[in-house]
N, CA, C and O atoms as CSV, one atom per row, in Angstrom:
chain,resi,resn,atom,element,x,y,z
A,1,UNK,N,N,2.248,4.323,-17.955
A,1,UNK,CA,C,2.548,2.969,-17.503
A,1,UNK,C,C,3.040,2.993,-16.062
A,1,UNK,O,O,2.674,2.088,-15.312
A,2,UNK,N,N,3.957,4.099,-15.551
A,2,UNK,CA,C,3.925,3.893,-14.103
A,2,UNK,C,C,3.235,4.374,-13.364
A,2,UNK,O,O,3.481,4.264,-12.163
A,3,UNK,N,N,2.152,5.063,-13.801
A,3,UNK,CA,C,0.967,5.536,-12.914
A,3,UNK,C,C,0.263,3.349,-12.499
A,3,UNK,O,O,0.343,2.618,-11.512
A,4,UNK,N,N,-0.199,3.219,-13.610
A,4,UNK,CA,C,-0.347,1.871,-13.763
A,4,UNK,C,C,-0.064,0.512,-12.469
A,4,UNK,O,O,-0.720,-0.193,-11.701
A,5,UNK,N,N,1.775,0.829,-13.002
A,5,UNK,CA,C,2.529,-0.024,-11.828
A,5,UNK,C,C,2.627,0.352,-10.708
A,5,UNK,O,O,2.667,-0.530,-9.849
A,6,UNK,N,N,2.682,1.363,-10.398
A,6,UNK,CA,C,1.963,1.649,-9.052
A,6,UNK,C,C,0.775,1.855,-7.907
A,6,UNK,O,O,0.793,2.148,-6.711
A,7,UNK,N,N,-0.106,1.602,-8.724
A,7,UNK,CA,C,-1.629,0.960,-8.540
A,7,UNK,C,C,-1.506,-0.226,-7.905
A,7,UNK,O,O,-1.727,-0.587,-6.749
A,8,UNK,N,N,-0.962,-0.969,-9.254
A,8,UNK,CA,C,-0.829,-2.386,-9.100
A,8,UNK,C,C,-0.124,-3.055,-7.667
A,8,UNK,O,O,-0.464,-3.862,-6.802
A,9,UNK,N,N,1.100,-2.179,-7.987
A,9,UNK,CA,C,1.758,-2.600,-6.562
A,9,UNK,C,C,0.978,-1.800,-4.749
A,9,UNK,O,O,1.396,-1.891,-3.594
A,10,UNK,N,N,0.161,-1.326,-5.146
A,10,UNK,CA,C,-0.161,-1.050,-4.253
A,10,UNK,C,C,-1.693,-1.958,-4.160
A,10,UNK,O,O,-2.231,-2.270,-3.097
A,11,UNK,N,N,-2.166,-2.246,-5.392
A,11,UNK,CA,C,-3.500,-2.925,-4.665
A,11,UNK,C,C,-2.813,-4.579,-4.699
A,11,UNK,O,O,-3.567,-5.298,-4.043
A,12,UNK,N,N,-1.875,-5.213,-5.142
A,12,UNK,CA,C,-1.388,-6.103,-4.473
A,12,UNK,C,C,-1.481,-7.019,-3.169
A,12,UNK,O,O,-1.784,-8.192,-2.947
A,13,UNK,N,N,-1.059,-5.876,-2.387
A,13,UNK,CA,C,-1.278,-6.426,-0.755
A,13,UNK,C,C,-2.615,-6.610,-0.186
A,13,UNK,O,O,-2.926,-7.400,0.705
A,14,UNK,N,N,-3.396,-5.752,-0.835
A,14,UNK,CA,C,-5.031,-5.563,-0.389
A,14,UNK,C,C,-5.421,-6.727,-0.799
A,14,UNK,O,O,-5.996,-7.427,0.034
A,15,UNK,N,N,-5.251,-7.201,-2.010
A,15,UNK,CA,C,-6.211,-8.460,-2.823
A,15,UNK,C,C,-5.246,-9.465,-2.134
A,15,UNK,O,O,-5.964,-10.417,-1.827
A,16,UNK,N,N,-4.120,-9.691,-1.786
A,16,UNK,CA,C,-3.594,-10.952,-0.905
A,16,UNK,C,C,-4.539,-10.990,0.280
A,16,UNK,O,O,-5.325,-11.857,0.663
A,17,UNK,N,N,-4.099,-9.294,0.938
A,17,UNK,CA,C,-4.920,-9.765,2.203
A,17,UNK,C,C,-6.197,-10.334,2.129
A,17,UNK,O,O,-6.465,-11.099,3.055
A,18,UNK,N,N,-7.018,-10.171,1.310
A,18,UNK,CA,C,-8.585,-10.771,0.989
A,18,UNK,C,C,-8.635,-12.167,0.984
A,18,UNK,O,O,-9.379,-12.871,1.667
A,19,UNK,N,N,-7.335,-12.716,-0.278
A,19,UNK,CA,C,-7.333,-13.902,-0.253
A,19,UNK,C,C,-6.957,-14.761,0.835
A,19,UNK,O,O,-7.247,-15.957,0.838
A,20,UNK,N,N,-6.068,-13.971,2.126
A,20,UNK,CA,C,-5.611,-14.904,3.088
A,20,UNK,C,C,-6.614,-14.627,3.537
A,20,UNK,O,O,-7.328,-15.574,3.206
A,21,UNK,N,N,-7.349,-13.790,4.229
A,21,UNK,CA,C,-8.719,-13.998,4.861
A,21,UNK,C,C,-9.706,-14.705,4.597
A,21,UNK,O,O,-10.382,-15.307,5.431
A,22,UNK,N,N,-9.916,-14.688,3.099
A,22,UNK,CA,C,-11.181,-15.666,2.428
A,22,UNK,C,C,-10.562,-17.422,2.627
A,22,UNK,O,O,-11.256,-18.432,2.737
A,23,UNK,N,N,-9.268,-17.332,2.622
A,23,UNK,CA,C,-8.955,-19.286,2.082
A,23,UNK,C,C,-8.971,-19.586,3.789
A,23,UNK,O,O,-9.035,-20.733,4.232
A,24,UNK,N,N,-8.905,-18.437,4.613
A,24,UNK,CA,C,-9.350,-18.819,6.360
A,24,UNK,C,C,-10.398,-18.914,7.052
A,24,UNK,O,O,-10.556,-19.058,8.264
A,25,UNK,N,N,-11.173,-18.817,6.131
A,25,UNK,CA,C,-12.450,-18.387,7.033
A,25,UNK,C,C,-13.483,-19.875,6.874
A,25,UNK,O,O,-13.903,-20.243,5.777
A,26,UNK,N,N,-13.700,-20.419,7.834
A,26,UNK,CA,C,-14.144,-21.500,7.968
A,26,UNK,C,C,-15.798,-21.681,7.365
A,26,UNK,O,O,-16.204,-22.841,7.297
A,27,UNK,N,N,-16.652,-20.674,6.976
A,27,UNK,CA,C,-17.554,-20.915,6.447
A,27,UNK,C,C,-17.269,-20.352,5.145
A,27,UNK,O,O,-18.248,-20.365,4.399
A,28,UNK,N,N,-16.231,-19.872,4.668
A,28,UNK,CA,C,-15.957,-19.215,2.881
A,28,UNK,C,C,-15.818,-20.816,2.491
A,28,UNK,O,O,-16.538,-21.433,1.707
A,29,UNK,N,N,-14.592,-21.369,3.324
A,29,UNK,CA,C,-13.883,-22.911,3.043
A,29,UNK,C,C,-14.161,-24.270,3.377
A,29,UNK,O,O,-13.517,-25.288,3.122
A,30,UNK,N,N,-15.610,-24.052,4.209
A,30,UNK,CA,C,-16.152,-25.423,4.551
A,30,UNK,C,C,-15.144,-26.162,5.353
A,30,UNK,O,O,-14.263,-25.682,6.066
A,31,UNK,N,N,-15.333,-27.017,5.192
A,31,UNK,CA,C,-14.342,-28.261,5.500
A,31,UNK,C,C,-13.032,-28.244,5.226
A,31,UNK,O,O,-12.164,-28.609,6.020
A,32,UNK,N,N,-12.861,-27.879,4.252
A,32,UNK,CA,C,-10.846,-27.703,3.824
A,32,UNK,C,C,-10.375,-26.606,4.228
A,32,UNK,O,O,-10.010,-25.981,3.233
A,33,UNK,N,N,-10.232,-26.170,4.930
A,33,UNK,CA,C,-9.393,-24.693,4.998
A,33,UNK,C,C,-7.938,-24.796,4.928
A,33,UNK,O,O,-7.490,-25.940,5.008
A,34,UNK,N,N,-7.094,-23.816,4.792
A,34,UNK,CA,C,-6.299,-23.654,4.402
A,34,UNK,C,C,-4.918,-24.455,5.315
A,34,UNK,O,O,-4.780,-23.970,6.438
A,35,UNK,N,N,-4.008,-25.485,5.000
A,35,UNK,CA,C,-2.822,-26.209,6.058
A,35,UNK,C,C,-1.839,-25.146,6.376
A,35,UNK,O,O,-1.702,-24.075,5.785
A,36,UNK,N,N,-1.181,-25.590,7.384
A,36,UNK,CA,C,-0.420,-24.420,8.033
A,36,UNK,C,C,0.498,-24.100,7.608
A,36,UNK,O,O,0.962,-22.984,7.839
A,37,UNK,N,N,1.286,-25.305,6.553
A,37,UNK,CA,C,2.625,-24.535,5.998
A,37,UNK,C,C,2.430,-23.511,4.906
A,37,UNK,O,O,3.196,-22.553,4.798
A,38,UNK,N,N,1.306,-23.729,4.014
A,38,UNK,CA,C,1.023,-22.707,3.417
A,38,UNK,C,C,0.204,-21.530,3.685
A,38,UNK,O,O,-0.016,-20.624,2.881
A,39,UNK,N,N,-0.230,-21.619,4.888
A,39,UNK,CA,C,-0.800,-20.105,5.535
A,39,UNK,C,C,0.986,-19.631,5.816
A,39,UNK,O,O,1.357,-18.528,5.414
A,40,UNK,N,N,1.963,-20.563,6.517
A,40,UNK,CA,C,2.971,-19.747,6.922
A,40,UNK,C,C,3.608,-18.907,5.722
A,40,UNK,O,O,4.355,-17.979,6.032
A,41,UNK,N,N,3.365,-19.167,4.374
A,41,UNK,CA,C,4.112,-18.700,3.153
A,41,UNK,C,C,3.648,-17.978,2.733
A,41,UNK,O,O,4.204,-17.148,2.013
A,42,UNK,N,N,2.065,-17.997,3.092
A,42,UNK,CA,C,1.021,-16.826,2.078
A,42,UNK,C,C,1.335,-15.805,3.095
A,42,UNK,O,O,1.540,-14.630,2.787
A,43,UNK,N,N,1.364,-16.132,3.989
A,43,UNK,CA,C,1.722,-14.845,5.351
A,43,UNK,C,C,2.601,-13.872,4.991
A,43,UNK,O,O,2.467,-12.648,4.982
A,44,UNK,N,N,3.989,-14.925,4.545
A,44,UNK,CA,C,5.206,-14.378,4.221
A,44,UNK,C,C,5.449,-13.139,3.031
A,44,UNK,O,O,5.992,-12.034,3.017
A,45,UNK,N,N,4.561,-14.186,1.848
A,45,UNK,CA,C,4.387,-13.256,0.783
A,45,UNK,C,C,3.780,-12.189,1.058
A,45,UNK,O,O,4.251,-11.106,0.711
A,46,UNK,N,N,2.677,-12.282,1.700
A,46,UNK,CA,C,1.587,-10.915,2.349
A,46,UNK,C,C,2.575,-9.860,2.829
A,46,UNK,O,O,2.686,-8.734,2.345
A,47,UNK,N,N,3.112,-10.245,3.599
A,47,UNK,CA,C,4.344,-8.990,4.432
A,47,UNK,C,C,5.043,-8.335,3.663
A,47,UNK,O,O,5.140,-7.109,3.727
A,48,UNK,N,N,5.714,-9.167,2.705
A,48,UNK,CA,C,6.738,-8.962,1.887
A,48,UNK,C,C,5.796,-7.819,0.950
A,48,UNK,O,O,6.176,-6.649,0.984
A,49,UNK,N,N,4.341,-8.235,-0.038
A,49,UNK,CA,C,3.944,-7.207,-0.699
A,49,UNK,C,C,3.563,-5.961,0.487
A,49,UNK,O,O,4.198,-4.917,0.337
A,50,UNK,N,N,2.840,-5.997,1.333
A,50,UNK,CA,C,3.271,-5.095,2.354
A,50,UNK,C,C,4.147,-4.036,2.273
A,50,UNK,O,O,3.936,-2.828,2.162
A,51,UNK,N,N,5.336,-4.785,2.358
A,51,UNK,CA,C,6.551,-4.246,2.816
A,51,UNK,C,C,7.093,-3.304,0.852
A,51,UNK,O,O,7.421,-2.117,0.860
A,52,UNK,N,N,7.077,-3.783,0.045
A,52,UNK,CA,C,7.002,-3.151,-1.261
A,52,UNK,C,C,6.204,-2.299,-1.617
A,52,UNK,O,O,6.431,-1.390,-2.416
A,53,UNK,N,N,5.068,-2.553,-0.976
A,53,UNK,CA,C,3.991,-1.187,-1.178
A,53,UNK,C,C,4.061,-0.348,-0.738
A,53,UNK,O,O,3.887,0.635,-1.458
A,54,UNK,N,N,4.346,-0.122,0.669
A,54,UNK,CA,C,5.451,0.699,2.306
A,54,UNK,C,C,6.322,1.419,1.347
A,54,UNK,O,O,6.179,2.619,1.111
A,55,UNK,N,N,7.106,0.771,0.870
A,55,UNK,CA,C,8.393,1.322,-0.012
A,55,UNK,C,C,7.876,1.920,-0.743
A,55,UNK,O,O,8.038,3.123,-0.537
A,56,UNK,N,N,7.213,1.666,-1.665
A,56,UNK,CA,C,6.583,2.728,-2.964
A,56,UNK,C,C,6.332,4.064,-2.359
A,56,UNK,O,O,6.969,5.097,-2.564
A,57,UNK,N,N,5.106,3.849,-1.430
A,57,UNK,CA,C,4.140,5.007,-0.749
A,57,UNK,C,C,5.439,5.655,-0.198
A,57,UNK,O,O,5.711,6.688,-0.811
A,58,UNK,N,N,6.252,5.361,0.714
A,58,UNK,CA,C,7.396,6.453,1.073
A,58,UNK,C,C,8.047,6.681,0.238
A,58,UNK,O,O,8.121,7.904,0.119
A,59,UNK,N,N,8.683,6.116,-0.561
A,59,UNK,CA,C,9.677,6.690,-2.097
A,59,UNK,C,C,8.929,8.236,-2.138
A,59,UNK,O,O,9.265,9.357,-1.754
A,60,UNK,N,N,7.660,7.629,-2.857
A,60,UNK,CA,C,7.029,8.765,-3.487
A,60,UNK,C,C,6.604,10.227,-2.114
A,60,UNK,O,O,6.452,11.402,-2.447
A,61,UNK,N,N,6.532,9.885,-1.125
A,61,UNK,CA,C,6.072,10.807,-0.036
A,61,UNK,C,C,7.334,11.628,0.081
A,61,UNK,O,O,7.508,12.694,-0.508
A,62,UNK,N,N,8.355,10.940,1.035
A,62,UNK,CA,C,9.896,11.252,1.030
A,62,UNK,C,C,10.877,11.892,-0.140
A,62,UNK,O,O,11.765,12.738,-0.033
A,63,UNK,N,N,10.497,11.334,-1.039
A,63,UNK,CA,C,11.592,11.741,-1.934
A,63,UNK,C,C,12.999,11.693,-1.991
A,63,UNK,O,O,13.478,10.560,-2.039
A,64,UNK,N,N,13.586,12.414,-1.995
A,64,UNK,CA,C,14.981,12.795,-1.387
A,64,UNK,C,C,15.785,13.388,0.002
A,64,UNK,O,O,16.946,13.764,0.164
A,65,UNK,N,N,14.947,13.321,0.664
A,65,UNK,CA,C,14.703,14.069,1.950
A,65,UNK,C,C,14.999,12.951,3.128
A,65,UNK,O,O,15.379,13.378,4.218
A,66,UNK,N,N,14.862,11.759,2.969
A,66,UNK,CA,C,16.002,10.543,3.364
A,66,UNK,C,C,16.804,9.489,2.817
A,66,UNK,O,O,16.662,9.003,1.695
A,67,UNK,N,N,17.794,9.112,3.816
A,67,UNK,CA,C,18.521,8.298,2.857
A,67,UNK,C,C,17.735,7.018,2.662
A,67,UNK,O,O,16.757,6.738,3.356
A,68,UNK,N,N,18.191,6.275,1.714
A,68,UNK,CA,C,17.553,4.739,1.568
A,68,UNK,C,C,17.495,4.255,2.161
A,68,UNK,O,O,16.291,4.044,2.303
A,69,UNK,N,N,18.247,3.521,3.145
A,69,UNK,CA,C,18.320,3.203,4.499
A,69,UNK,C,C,17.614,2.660,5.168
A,69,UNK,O,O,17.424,1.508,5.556
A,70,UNK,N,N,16.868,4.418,5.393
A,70,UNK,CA,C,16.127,4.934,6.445
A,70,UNK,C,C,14.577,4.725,5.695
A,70,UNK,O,O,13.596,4.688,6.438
A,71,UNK,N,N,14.433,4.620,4.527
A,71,UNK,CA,C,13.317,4.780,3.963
A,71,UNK,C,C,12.926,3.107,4.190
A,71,UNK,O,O,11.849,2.664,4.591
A,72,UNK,N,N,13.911,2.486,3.878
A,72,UNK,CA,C,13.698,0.902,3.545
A,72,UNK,C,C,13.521,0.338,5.348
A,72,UNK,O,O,13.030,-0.747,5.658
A,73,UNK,N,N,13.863,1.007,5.991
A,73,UNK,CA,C,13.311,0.951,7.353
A,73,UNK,C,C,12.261,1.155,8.044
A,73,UNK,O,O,11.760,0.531,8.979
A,74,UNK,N,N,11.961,2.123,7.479
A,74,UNK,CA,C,10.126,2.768,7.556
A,74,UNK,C,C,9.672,1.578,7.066
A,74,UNK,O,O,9.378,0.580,7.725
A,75,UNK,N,N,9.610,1.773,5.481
A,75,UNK,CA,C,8.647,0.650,4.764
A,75,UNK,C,C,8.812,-0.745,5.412
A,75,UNK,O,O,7.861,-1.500,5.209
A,76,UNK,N,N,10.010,-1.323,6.281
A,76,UNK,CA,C,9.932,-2.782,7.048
A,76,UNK,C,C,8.614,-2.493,8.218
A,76,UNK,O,O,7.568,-3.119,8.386
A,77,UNK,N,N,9.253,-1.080,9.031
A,77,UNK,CA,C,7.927,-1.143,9.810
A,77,UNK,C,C,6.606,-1.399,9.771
A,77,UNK,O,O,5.715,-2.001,10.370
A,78,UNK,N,N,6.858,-0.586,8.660
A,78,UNK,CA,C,5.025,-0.161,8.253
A,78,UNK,C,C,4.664,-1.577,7.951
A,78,UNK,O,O,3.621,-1.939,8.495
A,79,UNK,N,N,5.261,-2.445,7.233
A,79,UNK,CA,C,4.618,-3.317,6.601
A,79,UNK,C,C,4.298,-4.662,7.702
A,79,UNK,O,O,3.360,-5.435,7.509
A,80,UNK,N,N,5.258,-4.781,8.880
A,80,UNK,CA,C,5.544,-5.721,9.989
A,80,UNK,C,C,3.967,-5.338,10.491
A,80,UNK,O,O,3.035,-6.139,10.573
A,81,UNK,N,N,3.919,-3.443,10.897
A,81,UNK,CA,C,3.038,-2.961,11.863
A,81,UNK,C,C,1.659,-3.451,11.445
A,81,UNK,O,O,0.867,-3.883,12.282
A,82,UNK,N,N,1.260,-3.355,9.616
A,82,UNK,CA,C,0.085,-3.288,9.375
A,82,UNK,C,C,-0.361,-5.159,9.600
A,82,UNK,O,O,-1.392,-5.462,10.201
A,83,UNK,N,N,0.599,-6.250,9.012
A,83,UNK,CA,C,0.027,-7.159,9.141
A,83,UNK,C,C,0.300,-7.823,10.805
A,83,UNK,O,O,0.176,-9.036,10.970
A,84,UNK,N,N,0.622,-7.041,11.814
A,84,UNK,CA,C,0.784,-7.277,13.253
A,84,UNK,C,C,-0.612,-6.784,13.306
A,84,UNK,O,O,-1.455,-7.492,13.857
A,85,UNK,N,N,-0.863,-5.919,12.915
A,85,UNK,CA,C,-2.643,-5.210,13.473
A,85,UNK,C,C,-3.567,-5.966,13.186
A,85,UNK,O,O,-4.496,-6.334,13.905
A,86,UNK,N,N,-3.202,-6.381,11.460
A,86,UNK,CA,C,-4.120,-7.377,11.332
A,86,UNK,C,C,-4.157,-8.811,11.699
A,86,UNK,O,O,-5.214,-9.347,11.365
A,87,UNK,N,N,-3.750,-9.180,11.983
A,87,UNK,CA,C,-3.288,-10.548,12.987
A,87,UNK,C,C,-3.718,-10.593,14.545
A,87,UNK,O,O,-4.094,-11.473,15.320
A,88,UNK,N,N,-3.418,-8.895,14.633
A,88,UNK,CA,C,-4.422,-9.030,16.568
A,88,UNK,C,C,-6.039,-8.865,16.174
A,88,UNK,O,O,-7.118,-9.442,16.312
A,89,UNK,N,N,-5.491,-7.765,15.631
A,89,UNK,CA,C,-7.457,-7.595,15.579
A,89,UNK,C,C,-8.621,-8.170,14.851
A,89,UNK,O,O,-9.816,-7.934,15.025
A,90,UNK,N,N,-7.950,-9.099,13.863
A,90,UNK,CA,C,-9.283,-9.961,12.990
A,90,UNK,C,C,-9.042,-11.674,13.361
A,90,UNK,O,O,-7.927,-11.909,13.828
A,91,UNK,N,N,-9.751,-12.597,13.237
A,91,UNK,CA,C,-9.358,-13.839,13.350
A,91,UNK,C,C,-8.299,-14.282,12.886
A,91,UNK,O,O,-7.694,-15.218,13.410
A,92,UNK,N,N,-7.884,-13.622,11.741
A,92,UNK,CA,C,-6.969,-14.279,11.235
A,92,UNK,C,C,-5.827,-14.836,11.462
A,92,UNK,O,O,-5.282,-15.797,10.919
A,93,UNK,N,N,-5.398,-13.921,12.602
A,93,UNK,CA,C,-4.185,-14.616,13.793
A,93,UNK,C,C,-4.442,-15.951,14.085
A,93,UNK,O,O,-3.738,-16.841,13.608
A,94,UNK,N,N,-5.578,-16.225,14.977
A,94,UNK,CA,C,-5.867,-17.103,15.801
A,94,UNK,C,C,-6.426,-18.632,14.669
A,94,UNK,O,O,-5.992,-19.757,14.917
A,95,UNK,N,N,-7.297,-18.402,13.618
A,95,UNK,CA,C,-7.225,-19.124,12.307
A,95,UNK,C,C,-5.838,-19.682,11.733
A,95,UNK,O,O,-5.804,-20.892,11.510
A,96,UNK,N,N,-4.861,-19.039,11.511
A,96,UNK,CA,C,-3.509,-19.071,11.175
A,96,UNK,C,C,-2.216,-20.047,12.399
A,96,UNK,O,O,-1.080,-20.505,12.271
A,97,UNK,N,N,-3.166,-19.973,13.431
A,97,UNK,CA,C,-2.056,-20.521,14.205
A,97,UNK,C,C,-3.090,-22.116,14.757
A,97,UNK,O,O,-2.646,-23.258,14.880
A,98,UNK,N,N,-3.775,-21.887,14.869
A,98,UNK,CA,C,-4.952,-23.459,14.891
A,98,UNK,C,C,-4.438,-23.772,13.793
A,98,UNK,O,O,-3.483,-24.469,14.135
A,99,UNK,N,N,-4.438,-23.682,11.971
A,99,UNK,CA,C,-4.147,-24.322,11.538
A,99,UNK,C,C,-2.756,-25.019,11.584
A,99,UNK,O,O,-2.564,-26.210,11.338
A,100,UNK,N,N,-1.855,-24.143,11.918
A,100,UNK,CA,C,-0.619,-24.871,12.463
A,100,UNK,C,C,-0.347,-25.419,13.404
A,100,UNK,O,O,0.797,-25.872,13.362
A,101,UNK,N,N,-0.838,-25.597,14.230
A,101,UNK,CA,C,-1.424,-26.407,15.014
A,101,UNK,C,C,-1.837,-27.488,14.607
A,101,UNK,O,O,-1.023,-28.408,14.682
A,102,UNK,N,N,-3.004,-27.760,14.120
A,102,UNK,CA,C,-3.185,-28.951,13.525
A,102,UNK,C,C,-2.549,-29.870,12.711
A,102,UNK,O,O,-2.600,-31.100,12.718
A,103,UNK,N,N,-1.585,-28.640,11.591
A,103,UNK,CA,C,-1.305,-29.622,10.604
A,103,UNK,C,C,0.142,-29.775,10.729
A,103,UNK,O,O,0.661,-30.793,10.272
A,104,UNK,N,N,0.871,-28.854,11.313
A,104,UNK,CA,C,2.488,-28.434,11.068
A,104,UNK,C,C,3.136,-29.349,12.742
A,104,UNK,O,O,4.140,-30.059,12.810
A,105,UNK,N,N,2.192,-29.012,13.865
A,105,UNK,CA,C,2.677,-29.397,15.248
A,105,UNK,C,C,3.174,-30.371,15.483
A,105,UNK,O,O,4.153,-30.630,16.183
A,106,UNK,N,N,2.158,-31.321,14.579
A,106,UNK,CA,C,2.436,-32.788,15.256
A,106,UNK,C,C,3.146,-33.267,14.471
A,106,UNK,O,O,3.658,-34.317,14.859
A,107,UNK,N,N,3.588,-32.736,12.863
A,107,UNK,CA,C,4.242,-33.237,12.419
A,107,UNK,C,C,5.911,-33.161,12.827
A,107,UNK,O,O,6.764,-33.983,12.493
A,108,UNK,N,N,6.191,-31.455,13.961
A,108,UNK,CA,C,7.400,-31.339,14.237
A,108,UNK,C,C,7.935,-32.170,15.014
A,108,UNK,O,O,9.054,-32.661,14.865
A,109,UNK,N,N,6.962,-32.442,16.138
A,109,UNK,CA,C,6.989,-32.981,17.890
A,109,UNK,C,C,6.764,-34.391,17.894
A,109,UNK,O,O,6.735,-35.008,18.959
């Protein structure tokens, strides 16, 4: 069973990331694509499984060999770094912030 849960938590972040890419992509979604306050949350959640999966993969790499800390510091990086990469290098940045734009801007200003 924890061979299992750790699968799980690791293919987690992968199948989010798919889904934030697929509910962005203007010919997957036609006409509706996804409003900006909830790209800002699916984002959030995305990082966050990220950031739990980070943690797993070092738990298990590390071991005992750092303190928690330091481990739970790594895994913030890693998880900030991977969805920063993916945010420069695929549309999805620039998708993600047009929609807030559109839908979130004018409602602040």
């Amino acid at each position: 069973i924890l061979i299992a849960q750790v699968f799980n938590g690791v293919l987690l972040p992968f199948f989010s990331l798919c889904l934030l890419l697929c509910i962005n992509d203007a010919q997957f979604m036609g006409s509706r694509p996804q409003t900006g306050w909830a790209n800002v949350f699916l984002l959030v959640s995305v990082t966050i499984t990220l950031f739990l999966a980070s943690n797993v993969i070092i738990q298990k790499i590390v071991k005992d060999q750092l303190e928690v800390a330091y481990k739970l510091i790594i895994a913030a990086c890693c998880g900030l770094g991977i969805i920063t990469s993916i945010l420069t290098f695929t549309t999805l940045g620039k998708d993600i912030l047009t929609s807030f734009r559109n839908h979130c801007w004018t409602a602040l200003s």
